[in-house]
C-alpha positions in Angstrom: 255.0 38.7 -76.0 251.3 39.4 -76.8 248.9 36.9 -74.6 246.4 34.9 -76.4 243.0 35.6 -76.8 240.9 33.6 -74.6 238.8 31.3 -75.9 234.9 31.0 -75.6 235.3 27.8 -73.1 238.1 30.0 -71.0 235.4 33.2 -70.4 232.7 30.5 -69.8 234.9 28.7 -67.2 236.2 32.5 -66.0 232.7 33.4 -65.4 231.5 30.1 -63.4 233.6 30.9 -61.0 233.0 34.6 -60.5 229.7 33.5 -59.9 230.4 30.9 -57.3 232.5 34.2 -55.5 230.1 36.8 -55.9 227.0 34.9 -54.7 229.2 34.0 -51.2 229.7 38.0 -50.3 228.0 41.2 -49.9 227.8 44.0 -52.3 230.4 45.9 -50.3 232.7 43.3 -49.9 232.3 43.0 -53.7 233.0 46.5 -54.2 236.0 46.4 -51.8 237.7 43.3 -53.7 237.4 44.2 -57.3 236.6 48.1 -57.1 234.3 49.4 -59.3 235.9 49.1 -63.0 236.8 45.3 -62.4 233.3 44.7 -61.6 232.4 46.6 -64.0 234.3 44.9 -66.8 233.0 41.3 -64.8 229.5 42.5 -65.6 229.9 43.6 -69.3 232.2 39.9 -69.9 228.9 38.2 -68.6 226.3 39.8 -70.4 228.5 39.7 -73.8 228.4 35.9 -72.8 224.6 35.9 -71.9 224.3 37.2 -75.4 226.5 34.5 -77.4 224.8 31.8 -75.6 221.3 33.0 -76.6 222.5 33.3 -79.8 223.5 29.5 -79.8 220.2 28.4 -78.9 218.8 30.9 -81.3 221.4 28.7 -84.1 220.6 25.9 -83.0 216.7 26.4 -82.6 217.3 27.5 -86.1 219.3 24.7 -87.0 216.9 21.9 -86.0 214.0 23.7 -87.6 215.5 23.8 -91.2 214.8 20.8 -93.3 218.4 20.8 -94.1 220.9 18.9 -92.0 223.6 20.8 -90.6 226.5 19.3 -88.7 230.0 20.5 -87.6 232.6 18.7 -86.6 236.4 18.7 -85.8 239.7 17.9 -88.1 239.3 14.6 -86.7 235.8 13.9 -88.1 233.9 13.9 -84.6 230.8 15.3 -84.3 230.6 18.8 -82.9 226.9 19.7 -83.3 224.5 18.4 -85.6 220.9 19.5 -86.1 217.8 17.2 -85.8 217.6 16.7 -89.8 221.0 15.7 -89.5 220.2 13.2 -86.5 217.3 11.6 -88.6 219.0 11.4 -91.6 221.9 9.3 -90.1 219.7 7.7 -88.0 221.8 9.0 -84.7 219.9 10.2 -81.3 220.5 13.4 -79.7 222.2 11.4 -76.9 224.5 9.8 -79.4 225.4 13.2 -80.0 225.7 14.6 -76.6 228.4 11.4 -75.7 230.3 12.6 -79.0 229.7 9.2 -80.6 229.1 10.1 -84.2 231.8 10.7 -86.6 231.5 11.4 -90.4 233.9 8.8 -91.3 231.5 6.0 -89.7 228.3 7.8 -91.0 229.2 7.4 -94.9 228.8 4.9 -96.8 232.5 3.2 -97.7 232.6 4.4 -101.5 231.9 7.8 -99.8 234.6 7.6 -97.1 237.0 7.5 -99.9 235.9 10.6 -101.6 235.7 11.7 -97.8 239.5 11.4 -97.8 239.8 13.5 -100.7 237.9 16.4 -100.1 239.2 16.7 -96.2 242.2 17.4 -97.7 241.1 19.8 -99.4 239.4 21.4 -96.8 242.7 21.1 -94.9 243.9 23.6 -97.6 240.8 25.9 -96.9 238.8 24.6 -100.0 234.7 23.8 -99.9 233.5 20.7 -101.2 231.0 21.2 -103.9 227.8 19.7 -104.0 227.7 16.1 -104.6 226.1 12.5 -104.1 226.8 11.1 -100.6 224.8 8.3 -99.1 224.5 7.8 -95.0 225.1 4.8 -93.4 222.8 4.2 -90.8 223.2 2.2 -87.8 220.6 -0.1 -88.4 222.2 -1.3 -92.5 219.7 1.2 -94.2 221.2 3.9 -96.3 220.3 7.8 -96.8 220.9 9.0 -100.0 221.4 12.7 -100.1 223.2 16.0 -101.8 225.8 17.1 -99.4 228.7 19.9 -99.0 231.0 20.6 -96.9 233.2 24.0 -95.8 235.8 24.6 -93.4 235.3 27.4 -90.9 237.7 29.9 -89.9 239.1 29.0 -86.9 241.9 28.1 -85.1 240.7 24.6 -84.2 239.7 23.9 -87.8 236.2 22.6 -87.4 234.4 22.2 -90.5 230.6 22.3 -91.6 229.0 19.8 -93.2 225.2 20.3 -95.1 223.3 18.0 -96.5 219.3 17.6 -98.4 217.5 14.2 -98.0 216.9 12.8 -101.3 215.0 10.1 -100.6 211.3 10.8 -101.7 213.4 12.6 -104.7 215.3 8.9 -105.3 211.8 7.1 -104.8 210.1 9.5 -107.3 213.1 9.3 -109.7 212.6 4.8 -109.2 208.7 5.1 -109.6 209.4 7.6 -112.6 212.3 4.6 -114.0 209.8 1.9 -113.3 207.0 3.4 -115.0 208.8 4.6 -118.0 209.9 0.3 -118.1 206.6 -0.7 -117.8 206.1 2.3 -120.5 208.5 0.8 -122.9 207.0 -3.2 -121.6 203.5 -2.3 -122.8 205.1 -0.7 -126.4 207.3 -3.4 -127.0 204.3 -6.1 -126.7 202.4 -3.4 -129.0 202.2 -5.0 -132.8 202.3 -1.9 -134.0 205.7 0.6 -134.2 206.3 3.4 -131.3 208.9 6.3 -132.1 210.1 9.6 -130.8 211.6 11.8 -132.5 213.7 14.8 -131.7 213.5 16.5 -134.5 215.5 19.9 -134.0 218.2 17.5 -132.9 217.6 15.6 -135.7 217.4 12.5 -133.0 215.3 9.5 -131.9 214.8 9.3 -128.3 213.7 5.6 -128.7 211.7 3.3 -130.9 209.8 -0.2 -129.2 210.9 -3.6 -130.8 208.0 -3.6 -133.7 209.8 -0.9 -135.1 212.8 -2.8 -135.7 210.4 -5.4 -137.4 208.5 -3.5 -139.5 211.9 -1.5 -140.8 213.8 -4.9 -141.0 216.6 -3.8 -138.6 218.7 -4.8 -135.4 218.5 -4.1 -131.8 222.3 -3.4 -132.2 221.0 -0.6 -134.7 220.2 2.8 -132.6 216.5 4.0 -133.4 216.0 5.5 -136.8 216.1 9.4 -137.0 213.6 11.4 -139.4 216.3 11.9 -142.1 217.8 8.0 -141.4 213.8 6.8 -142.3 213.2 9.7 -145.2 216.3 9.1 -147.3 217.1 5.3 -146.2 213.9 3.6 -145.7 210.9 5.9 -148.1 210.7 4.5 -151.6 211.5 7.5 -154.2 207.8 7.4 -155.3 206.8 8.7 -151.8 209.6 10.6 -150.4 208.9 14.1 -152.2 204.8 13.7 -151.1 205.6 12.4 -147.5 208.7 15.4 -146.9 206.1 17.9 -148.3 203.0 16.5 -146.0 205.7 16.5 -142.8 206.7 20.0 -143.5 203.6 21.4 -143.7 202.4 20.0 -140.8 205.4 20.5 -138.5 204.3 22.7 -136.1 203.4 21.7 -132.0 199.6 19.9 -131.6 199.2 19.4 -134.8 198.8 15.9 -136.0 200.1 13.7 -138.7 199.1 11.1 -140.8 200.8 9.1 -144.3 200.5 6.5 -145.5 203.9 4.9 -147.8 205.9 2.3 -149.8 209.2 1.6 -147.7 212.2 -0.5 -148.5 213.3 -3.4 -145.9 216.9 -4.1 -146.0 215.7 -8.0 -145.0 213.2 -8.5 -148.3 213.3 -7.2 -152.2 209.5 -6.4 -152.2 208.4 -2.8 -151.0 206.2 -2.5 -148.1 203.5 0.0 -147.0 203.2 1.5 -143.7 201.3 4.1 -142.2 202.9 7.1 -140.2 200.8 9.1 -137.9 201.4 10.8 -134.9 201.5 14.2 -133.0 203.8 17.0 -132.7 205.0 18.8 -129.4 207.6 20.8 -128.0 210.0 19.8 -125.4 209.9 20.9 -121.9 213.4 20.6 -121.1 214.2 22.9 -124.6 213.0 24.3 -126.7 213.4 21.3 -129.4 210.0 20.1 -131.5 209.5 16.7 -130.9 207.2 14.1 -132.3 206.1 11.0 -130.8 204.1 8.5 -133.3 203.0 5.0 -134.0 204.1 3.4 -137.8 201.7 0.2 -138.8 202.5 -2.1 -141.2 199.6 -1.6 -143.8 200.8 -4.1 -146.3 198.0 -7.0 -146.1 195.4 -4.0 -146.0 196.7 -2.7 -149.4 196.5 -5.8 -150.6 193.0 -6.5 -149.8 192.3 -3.0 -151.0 194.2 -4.0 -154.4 192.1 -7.2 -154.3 188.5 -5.4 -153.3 189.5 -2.9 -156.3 190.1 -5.9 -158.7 186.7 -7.2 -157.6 185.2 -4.0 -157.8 186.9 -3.8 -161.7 185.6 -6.5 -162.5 182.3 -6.4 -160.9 181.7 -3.0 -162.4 182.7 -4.8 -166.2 180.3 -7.6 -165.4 177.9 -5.0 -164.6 179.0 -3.5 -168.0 178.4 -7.0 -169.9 175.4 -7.6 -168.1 173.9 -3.9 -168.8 175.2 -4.9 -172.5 173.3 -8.4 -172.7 170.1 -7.2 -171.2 170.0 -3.8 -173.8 170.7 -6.8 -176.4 168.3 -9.1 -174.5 165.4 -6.1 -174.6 165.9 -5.6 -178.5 165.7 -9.0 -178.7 162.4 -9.5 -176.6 161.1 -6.7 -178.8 161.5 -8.0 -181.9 160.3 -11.1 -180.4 157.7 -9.3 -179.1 156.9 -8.1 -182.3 157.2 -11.8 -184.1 154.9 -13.2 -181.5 152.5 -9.8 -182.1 153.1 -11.8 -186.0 152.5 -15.2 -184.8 149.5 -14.6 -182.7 147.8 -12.7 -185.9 149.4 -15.6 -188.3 147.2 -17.8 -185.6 144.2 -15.5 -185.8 144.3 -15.9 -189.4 144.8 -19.9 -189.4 141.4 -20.3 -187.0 139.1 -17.3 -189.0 140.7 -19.4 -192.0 139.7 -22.9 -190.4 136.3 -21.5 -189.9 135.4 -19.8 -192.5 136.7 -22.3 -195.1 135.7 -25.6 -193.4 133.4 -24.9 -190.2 131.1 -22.3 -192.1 130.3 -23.8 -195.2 129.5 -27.4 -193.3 126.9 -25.3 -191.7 126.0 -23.4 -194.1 125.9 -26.7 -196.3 123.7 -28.2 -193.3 121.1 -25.3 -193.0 120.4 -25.3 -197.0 119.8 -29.0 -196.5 116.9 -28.5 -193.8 115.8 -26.2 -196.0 115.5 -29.0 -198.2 113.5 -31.4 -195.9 111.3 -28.6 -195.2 110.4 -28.6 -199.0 110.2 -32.4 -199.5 107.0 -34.2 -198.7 108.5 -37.5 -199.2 109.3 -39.4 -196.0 112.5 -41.1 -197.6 114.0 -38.1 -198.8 114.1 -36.2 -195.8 115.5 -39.3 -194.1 118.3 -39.1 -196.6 119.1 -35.4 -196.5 118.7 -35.8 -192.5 121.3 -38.6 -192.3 123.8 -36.3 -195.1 123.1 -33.4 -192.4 124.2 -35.6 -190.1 127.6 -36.5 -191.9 128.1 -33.0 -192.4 127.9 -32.4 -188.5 130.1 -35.2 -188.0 132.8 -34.2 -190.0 132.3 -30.4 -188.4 132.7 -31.8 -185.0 136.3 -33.5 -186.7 137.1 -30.3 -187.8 136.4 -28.6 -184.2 137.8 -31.6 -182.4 141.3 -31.4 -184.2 141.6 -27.7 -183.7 140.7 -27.7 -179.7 143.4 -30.8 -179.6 145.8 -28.2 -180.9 144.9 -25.7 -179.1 144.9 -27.7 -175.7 145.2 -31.5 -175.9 142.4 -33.4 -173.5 145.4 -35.5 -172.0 146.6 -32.2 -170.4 143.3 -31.7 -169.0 142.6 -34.9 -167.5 146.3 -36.7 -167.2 148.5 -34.0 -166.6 151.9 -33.6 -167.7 152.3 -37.4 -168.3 149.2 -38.0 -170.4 150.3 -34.6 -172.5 153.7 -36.3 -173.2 151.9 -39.6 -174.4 149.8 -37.3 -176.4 152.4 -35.8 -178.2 154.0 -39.5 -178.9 151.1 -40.4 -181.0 150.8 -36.5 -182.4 154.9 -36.7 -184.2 154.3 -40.1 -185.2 150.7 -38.9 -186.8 152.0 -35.6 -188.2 156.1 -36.2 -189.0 156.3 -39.8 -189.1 158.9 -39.1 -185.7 159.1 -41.7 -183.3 158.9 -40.0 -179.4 160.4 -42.3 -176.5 158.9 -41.3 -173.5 160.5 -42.3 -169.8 158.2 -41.0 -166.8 159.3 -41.7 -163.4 156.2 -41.9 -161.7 155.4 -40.2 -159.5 155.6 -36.8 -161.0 152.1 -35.0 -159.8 151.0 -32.6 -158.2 152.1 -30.3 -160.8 150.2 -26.6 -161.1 148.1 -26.1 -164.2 150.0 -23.0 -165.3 153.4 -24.9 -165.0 152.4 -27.9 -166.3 150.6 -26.5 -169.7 154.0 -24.1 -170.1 156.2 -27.5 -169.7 154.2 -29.1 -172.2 154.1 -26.4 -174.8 158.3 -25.8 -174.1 158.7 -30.0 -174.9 156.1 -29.5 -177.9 158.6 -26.5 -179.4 161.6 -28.9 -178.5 160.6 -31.6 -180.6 159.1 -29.3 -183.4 163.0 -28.2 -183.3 164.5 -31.8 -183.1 162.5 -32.3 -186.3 163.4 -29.4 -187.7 167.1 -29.3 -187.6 168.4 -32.8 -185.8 168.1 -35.0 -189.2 166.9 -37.6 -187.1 163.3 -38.9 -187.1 163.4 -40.4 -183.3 164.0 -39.2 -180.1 163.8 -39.2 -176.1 162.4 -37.6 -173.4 162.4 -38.4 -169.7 160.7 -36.5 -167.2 161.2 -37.0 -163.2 160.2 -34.7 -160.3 163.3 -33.9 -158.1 163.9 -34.1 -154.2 163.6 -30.2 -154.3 160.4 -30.6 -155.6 161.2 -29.5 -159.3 160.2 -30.8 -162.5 163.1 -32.0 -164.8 162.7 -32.8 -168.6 165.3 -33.9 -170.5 165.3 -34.3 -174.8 168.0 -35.6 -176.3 168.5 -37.2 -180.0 171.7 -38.4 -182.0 171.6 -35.7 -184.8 173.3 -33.4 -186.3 174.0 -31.0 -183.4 175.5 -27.7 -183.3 177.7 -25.2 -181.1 176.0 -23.7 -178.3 178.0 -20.4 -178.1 177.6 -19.9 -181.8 173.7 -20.6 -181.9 173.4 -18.6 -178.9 175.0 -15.5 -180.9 172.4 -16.6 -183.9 169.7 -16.5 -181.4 170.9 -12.9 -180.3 170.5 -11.8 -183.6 167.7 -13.2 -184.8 165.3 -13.5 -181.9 164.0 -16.7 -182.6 161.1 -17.6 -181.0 162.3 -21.4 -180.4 164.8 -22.1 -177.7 165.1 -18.2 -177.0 161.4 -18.2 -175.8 161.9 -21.2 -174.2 164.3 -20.1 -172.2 162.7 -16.8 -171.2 159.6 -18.6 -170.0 161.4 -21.0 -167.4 163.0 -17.9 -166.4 159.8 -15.9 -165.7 158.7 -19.1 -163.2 162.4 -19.3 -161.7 163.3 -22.2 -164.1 165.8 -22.6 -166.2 167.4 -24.5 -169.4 170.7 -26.4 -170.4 172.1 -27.2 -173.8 174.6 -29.6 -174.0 175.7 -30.2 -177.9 178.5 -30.5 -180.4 178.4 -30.6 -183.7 177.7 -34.8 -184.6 177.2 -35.7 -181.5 173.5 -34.8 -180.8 172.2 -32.3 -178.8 170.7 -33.2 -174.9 168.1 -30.0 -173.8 167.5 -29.9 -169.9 164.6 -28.4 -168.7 163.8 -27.9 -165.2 160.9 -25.9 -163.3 159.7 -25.6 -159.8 156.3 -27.5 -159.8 154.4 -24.8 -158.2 151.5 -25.0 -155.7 148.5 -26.6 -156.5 144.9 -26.7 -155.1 142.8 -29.6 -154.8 139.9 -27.2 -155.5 141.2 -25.8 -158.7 139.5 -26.9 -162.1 141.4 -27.5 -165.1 141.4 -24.9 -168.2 139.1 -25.8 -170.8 135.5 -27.3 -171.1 134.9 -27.2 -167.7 132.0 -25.2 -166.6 130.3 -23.8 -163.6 126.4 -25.0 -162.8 124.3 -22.4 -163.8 121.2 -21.3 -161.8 119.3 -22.0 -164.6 120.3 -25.8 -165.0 118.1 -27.2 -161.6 117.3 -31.2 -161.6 113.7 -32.3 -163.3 112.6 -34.9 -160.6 109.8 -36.4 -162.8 107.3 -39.5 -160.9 108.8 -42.7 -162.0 107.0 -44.4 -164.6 105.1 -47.3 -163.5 105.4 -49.3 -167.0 108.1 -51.8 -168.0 110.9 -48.8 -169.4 114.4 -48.1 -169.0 115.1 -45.3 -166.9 117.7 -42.9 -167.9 119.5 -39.8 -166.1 121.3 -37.5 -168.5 124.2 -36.0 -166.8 126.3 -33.2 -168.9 127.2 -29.8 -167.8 125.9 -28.6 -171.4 122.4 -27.7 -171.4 122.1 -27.9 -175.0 123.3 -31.1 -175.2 121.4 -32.1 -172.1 118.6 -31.2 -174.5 119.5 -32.7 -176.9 120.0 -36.0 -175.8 116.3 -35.8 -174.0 115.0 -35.0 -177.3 116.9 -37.9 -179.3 116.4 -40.8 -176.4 112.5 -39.7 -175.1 111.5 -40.7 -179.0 112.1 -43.9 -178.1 108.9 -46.0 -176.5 111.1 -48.0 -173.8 112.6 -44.9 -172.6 112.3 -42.6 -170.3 113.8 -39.6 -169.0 113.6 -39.2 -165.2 116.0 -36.4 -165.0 119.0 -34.2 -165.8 122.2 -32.7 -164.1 124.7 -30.2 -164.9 126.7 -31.3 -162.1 128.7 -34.5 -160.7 126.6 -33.6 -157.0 123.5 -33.6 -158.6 124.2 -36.5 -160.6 125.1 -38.2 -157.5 121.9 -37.0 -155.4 119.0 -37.7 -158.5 120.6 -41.1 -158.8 120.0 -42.2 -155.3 116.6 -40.4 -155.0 115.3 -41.7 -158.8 117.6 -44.8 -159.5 117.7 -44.8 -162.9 118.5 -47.7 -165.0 121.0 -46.1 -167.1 123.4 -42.7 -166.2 124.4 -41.3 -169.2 127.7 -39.5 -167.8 129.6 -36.7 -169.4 133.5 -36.9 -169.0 134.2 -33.3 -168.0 131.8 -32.0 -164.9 133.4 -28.5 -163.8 134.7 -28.7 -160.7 134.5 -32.7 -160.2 135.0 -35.2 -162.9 132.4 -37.7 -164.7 135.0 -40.6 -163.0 134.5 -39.1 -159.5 130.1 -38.9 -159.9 130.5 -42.7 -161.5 132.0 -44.0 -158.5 129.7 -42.6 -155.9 126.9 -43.2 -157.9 127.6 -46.9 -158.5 128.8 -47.0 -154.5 125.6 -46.8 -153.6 123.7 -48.3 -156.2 125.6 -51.0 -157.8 123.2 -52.3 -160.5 123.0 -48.8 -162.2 124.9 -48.9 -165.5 126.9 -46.1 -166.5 127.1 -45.0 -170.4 130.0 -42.5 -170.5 130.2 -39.7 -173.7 133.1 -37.6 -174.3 134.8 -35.8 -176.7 137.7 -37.1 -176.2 139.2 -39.9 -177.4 142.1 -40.4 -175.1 143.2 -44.0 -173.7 143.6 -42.8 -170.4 140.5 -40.9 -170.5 138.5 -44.0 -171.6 140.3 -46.1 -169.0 139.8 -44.2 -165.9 136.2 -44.4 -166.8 136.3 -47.6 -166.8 138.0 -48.2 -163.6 135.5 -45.9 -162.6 132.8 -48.5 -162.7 131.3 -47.3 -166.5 129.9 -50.1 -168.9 130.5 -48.1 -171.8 132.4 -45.4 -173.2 131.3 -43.6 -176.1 132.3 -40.1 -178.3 129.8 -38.1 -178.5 130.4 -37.8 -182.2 128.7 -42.0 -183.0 125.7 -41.9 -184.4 122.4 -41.8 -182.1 121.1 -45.5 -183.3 124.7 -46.5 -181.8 124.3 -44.7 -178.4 120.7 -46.1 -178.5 121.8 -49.2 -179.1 124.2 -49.0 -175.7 121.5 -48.5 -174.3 119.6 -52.0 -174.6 122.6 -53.9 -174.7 123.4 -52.8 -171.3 120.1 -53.2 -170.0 120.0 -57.0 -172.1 123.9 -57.6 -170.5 122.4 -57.0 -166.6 
């Protein structure tokens, strides 16, 4: 029978003792016991062991270096060796080691332990364990997760080996990775717009957030829509051929996409439109193209932008009409250009008409009859031919008079707005027998002179119209100033009436220069006018201006007139005989002259001086203190009213003769209130103004 082979312990233990022998004798003595070949074979054994025990320590200094763990153990499951890795990853010391108290079955986890069972069976049968999931149980609770496999070795005394790769920072990356990709998914899902991925060489979604299940009307329960689900399912067939085409073309990695679409929602009957953009990429893992994207529900947008293009539709057609009215508008302010071009030489002709066949041949009839008096001898005769001149000069100053009202009524000058309307009620009654009712709710000055002369010519053409067309012969107007500080007149009668629309389209076509011109005027000053009529039920014309800025300094159009240098106060010595003392104020210097001539002819007058001015008026009357002011109305910049009151301020007893030519009540009165004693046209005859004169003088 064939021994056994020893065993690695049996030569260890073999050569312990040797030792002990051979270090208690001498070399002979060696020599004499063994001989030379058992020594020999003594000394080859221990070197053959020197060398497997350095190779140990090399293993093992190899071992513990590796970052693997490395650990053999016995059919039983003790630990034989294990390497430091090992030690920390089961959380065992070397000690625990050395006293052989570690065993695999206590060092996994209990799942493990049952797999354990398994695959130390089938080690038993000389089979490795494959790599797999284990987790170590440590002492202390805590647990190692790691990839581990196990072999069994060769050997009589069927140890195994047992490897193992700590995956813990590989578990911890994989959790961070998990927990990020949440949080990922967290932030999409609270997104209120649509996140997708899409596989699509797998023709797959890798995941959509919640809005997408919105904004496509589907379930959770659904999976996420693939590219062909959305293209044939959910893209209305108006889109689908233009939104395949645009994808295709631009299927390629980094490129990037972008359509907008009408889809269908299984949850509602009306389409909706999204927008699809995103950016192509290819997969690291394979080789698949892959798109991730964002889908926004557009709907409300293309709404507005329906609504905005609406606007704009109709905007640009109101742009249209408006182009439309104002071509139609400037033909019609040409041809009403043209008729007022007609009007204004119609006018021309009326005035060259007036004077030539009424103002010219009075003069002409008055020269030829000083031409008589210069041929007469007879004192009598030339008195009568002087006093027909003077007829003739009265009834040309009628003449004049009546065509300057027309032209610009005195109340205007010197009232305003509210003495032109009273003006006109006594003008329609004159001319057209039509009865004007006139409301003014006072106050309605400060008005500007341009504004108020163009309200009182619009309200002159208004009533011209009510007479012309209303059938009525009466009528109203009221005129207020607003809190916004515009002037509102308003004309209304009970006549015939009409449509608006349809004289508005006569008024297109024929350019009348009645309400039309009205109407462009107030616009020109940023006013404006409002028909309101029906056919028999009258007809009620709004019109409303701003009242403009005024200036306290500003004269009035007309017959006022600046002092000339030439007109300078005569300051004469006063007198010493009984007379009356006169000052002839009048900003006309022939008239001035005129009067001097005419009043210095009688003995008990005299002249001691003359103003153009209401200052002068006001210093000669202090420095002379005449007896009598004779005191034109209209002064230039200051009024005859304003001189009479500072005159008679400061010198009471003076008595104030006031001449005008104008014959309006509220001229006459406000020189009266003024302080005058008499107010006179300047058309009376001279005996009557002389007469004044006394009688005032007579009255005290």
């Amino acid at each position: 029978m064939k021994p056994e082979k020893p065993t690695y312990q049996d030569l260890e233990n073999q050569l312990a003792q040797t030792q002990k022998v051979l270090a208690a004798l001498e070399q002979d003595q060696i020599d004499a016991i063994f001989g030379d070949d058992r020594y020999m074979q003594l000394l080859n054994l221990k070197q053959t062991i020197d060398m497997l025990c350095r190779n140990e320590r090399n293993f093992h200094a190899l071992a513990d270096a590796n970052l693997i763990g490395i650990g053999f153990g016995d059919s039983n499951g003790n630990v034989t060796y294990i390497n430091d890795e090992m030690l920390r990853m089961t959380g065992y010391s070397r000690a625990d080691a050395i006293a052989g108290r570690i065993n695999w079955e206590t060092c996994l986890t209990p799942e493990n332990c049952t797999e354990a069972g398994t695959w130390s069976e089938r080690l038993l049968n000389q089979e490795v364990v494959s790599v797999q999931e284990w987790e170590f149980l440590r002492p202390d609770g805590g647990r190692t997760p790691v990839l581990g496999a196990a072999s069994r070795i060769s050997s009589p005394d069927g140890h195994l080996v047992i490897i193992a790769l700590d995956r813990t920072q590989i578990r911890q990356a994989e959790t961070r990775s998990w927990k990020s990709d949440q949080r990922l998914r967290m932030a999409a899902d609270s997104l209120n717009i649509g996140i997708f991925e899409w596989n699509l060489t797998k023709n797959t979604a890798c995941w959509e957030n919640d809005h997408m299940y919105q904004i496509f009307g589907r379930s959770r329960k659904q999976p996420p829509l693939r590219y062909s689900d959305f293209l044939e399912q959910a893209v209305d067939f108006q889109d689908k051929e233009a939104f395949d085409h645009a994808f295709s073309k631009a299927r390629h990695p980094g490129n990037i996409f972008a359509f907008a679409c009408r889809i269908h929602r299984p949850d509602s009957s009306n389409l909706s439109w999204i927008e699809i953009s995103g950016k192509f990429y290819q997969n690291d893992a394979d080789p698949s193209l892959c798109m991730i994207g964002i889908a926004q529900d557009i709907s409300e947008q293309k709404a507005y932008e329906q609504t905005i293009e609406k606007i704009n539709d109709q905007l640009e057609q109101r742009v249209r009409d408006r182009t439309a009215k104002i071509q139609q508008q400037t033909e019609r302010m040409r041809v009403l250009a043209n008729k007022l071009g007609q009007a204004e030489q119609k006018e021309r002709n009326r005035l060259a008409a007036v004077l030539h066949d009424h103002i010219q041949p009075l003069v002409v009839g008055a020269r030829m009859h000083l031409w008589d008096i210069h041929r007469k001898n007879h004192i009598d005769d030339a008195h009568k031919t002087a006093h027909k001149i003077e007829s003739i000069l009265e009834e040309t100053l009628a003449e004049l008079r009546s065509l300057t009202v027309d032209l610009s009524p005195s109340a205007i000058l010197n009232d305003g707005l509210a003495g032109g309307v009273n003006w006109l009620v006594t003008y329609m009654k004159k001319k057209f027998n039509f009865t004007l009712t006139p409301r003014v709710e006072e106050p309605i000055d400060p008005i500007s002179e341009n504004i108020c002369f163009l309200l009182f010519q619009c309200l002159k053409e208004l009533l011209f119209n009510v007479v012309k067309h209303s059938g009525e012969d009466q009528a109203t107007v009221s005129i207020e100033r607003t809190q916004d500080q515009n002037i509102r007149i308003i004309v209304w009668d009970n006549g015939n009436g009409f449509e608006p629309d349809t004289f508005e389209e006569t008024q297109n076509n024929t350019a009348s220069l009645g309400l039309f011109s009205i109407e462009e005027r107030l616009k020109d000053i940023g006013g404006r006018m409002k028909i309101a009529s029906a056919p028999g039920q009258g007809t009620t014309v709004t019109l409303t201006a701003p009242a403009g800025e005024t200036d306290e300094t500003t004269t009035p159009p007309g017959h006022r007139h600046q002092r000339r240098a030439d007109d300078k106060p005569a300051v004469p010595e006063r007198n010493p005989e009984d007379s009356i003392g006169i000052l002839i104020v009048d900003d006309h210097k022939l008239l001035r002259e005129g009067l001097t001539g005419l009043l210095q002819m009688e003995p008990d007058f005299e002249i001691l001086g003359e103003a153009a001015d209401a200052d002068t008026a006001v210093v000669l009357a202090e420095k002379l203190t005449p007896d009598v002011v004779i005191m034109d109305v209209n002064l230039g910049e200051k009024t005859g009213m304003e001189a009479t009151e500072k005159i008679l301020s400061k010198n009471p007893h003076i008595k104030v003769i006031a001449l005008s030519m104008h014959s309006d009540k509220r001229v006459i009165n406000a020189m009266y209130r003024a302080g005058a004693s008499v107010f006179l046209n300047k058309t009376v005859p001279s005996d009557t103004l002389i007469a004044n004169v006394r009688k005032c003088i007579s009255d005290g």
